[in-house]
C-alpha positions as CSV (number, residue, x, y, z in Angstrom):
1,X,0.0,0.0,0.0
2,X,0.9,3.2,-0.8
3,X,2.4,5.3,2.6
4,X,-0.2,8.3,1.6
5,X,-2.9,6.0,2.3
6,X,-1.7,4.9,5.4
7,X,-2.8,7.7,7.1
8,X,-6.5,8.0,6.4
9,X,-6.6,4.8,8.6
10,X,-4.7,5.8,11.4
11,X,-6.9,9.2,12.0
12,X,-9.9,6.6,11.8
13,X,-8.2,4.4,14.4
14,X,-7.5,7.6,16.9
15,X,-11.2,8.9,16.3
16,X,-12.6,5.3,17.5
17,X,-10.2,5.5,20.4
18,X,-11.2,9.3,21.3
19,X,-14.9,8.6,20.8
20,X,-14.4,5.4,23.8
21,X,-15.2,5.1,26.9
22,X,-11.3,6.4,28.0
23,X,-8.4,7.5,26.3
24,X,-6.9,4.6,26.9
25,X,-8.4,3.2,23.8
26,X,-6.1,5.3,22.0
27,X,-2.7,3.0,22.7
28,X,-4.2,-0.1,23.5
29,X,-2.7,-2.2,26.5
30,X,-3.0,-5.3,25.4
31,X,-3.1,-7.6,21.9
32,X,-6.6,-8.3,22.7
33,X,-7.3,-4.6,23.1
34,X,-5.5,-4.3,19.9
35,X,-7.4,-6.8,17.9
36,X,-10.8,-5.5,19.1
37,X,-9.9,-1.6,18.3
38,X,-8.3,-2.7,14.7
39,X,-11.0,-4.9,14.0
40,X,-13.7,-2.1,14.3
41,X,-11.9,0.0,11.9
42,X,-10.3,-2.1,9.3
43,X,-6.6,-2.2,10.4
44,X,-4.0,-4.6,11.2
45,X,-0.7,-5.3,12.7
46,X,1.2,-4.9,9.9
47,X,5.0,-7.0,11.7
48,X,8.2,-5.6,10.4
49,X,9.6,-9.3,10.8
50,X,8.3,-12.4,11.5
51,X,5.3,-12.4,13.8
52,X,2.3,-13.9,14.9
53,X,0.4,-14.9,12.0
54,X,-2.6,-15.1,13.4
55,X,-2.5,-11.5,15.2
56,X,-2.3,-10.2,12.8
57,X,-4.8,-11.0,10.6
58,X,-7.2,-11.1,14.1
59,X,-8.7,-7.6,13.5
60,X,-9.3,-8.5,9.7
61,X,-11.1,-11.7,10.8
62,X,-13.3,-9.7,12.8
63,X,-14.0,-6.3,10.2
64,X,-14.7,-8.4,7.0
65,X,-17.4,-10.3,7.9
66,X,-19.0,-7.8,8.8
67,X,-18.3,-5.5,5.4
68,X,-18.8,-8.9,3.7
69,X,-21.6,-11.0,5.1
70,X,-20.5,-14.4,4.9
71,X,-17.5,-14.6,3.7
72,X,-14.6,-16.7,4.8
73,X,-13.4,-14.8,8.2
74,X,-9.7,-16.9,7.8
75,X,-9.6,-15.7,3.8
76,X,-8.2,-12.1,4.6
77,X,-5.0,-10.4,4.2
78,X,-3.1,-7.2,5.9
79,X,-1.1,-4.8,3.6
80,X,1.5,-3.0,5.5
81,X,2.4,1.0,4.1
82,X,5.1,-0.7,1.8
83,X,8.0,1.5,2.8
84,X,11.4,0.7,4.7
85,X,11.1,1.3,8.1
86,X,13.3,3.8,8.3
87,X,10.9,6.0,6.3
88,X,7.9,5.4,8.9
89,X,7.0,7.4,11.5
90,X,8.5,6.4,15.0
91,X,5.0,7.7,16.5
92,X,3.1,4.5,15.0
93,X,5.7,1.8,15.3
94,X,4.2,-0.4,18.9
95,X,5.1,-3.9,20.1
96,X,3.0,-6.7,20.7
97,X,2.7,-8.5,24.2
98,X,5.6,-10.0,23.1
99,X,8.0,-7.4,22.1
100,X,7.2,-8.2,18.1
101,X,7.3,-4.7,16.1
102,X,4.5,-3.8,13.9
103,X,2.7,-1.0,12.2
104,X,-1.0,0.0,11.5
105,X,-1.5,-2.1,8.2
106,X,-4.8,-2.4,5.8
107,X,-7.1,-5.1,6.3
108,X,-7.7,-6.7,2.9
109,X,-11.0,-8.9,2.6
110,X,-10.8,-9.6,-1.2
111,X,-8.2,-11.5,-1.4
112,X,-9.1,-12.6,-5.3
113,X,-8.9,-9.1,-6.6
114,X,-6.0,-8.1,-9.1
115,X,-3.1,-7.5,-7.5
116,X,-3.7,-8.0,-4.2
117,X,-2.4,-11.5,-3.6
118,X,0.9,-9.9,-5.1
119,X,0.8,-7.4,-2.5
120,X,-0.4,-9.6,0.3
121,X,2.7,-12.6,-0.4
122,X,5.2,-9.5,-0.5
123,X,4.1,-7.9,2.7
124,X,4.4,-11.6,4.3
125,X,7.9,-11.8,3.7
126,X,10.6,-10.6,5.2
127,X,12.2,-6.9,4.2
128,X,14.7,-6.9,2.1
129,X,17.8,-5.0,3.7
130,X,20.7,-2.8,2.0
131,X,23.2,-5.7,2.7
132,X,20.9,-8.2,1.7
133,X,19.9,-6.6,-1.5
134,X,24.3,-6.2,-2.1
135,X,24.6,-9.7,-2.2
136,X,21.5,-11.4,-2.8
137,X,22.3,-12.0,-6.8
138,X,25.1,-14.0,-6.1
139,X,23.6,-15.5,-3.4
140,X,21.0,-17.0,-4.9
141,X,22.9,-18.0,-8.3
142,X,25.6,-19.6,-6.2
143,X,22.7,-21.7,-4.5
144,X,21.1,-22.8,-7.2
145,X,24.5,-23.6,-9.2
146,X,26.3,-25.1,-6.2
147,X,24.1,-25.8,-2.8
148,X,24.2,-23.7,0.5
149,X,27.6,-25.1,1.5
150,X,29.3,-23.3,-1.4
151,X,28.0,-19.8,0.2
152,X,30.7,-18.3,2.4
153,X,28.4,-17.5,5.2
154,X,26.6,-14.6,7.0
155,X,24.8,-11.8,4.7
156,X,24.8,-14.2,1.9
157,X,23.3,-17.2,3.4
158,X,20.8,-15.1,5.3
159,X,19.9,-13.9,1.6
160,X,19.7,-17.4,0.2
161,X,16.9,-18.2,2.8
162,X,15.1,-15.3,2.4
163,X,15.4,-15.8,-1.5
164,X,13.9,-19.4,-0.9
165,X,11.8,-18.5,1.6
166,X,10.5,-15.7,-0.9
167,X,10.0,-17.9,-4.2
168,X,8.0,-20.8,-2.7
169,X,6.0,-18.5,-1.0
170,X,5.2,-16.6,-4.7
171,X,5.1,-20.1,-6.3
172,X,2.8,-21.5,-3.5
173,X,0.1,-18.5,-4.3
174,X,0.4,-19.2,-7.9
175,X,2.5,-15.8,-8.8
176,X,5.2,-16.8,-11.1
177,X,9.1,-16.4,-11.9
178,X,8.9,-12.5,-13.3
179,X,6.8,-11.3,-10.3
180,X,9.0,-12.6,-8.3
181,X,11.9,-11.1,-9.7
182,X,10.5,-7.9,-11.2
183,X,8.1,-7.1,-8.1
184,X,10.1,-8.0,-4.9
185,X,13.6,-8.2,-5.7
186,X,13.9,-6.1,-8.2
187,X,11.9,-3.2,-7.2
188,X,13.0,-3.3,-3.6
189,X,16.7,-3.6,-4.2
190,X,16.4,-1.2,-7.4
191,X,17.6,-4.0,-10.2
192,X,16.3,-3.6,-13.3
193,X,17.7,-6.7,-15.5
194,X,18.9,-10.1,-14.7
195,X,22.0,-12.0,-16.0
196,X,20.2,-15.4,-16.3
197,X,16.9,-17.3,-16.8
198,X,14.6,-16.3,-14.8
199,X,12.6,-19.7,-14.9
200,X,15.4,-21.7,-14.2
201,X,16.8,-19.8,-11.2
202,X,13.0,-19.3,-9.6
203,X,12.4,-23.1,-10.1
204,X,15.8,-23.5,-8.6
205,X,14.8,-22.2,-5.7
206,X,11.6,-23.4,-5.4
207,X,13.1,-26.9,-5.0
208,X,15.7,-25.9,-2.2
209,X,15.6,-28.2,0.7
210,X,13.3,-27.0,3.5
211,X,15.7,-26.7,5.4
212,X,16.8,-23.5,3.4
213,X,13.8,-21.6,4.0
214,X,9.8,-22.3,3.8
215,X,6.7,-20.9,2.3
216,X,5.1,-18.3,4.3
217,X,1.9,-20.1,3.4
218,X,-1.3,-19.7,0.9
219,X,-3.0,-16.6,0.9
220,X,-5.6,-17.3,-1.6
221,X,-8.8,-17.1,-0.7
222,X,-9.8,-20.8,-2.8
223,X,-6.6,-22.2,-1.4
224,X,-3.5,-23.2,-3.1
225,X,-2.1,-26.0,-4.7
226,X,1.6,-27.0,-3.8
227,X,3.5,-26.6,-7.0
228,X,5.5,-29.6,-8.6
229,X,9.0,-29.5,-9.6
């Protein structure tokens, strides 16, 4: 989501809390207090990181039903503002009960409409860094050509993972080999062409051991179907 429309979301979320019973309503105290005040408004916890799953799509579960009347409270999605987090606001930025970083985030209830799955599956995965994004090109050609043991460790593994991590998540949800490239690595590390086939590097890491990294899971409202390769 774009940061500008961030906001019109937040002023509704401090309007519900001013018009409550205390201020308290404002900062909530608690997840559950959290949950209940997004879910009113449309708003999730949009994690920087890897959090609770399940938080944060809570408020969603409880504000789409009601816009949509009966529809699938589990088949919802939260779209964070979609910039680094070194651009957002420190005044937004809260924990959870257990010290896991989020943001005010969209809910999103149609989960079938164009372009939002892309969207959703990005926001899922983990930020690309600076010194991720420096090495990540190598990183994931070198896994693909030669395994994990032929990386030399630190920035690069962790950008193998995430790269693995990252394309059976897209190939999970049915987005293929040039949205991966073109929408998540390339437009958040600022690369604009590739050195090799696309296909074959994608499907490369698609097959990685799980032990390299995981799908964040399907996000599509009809389920997904475990790709074969």
């Amino acid at each position: 989501m774009r940061a500008t429309l961030l906001f019109p979301y937040l002023s509704s979320f401090l309007l519900a809390g001013m018009t409550g019973l205390s201020s308290a309503a404002v900062i909530p105290r608690s997840d559950a207090d959290t949950i209940a005040n997004f879910g009113r408004i449309g708003i999730c916890l949009s994690y920087f990181a890897d959090g609770n799953r399940e938080k944060e799509l809570a408020p969603c579960s409880i504000f789409c039903p009601k816009q949509n009347p009966g529809s699938d409270p589990n088949a919802v999605g939260c779209k964070g503002p979609g910039i680094p987090r070194d651009k957002i606001d420190p005044s937004i930025i809260e924990k959870d009960d257990d010290g896991n970083e989020f943001t005010p985030g969209e809910c999103i209830c149609d989960l079938e409409a164009a372009g939002v799955i892309l969207d959703v599956v990005i926001q899922a995965l983990s930020e690309l860094d600076n010194i991720i994004c420096a090495v990540i090109l190598s990183a994931i050609t070198t896994l693909v050509e030669s395994g994990i043991d032929a990386l030399p460790g630190g920035a690069q593994v962790t950008a193998a993972k995430k790269a693995v991590e990252g394309a059976k998540t897209f190939a999970e949800n049915g987005l293929n080999a040039v949205s991966f490239f073109g929408n998540w690595i390339g437009a958040t590390c600022g690369v604009s062409g590739f050195s090799f086939s696309l296909d074959d590097v994608f499907d490369g890491l698609s097959d990685a051991p799980d032990s390299v990294g995981e799908s964040r899971g399907c996000f599509k409202k009809g389920g997904c179907q475990k790709p074969k390769f």
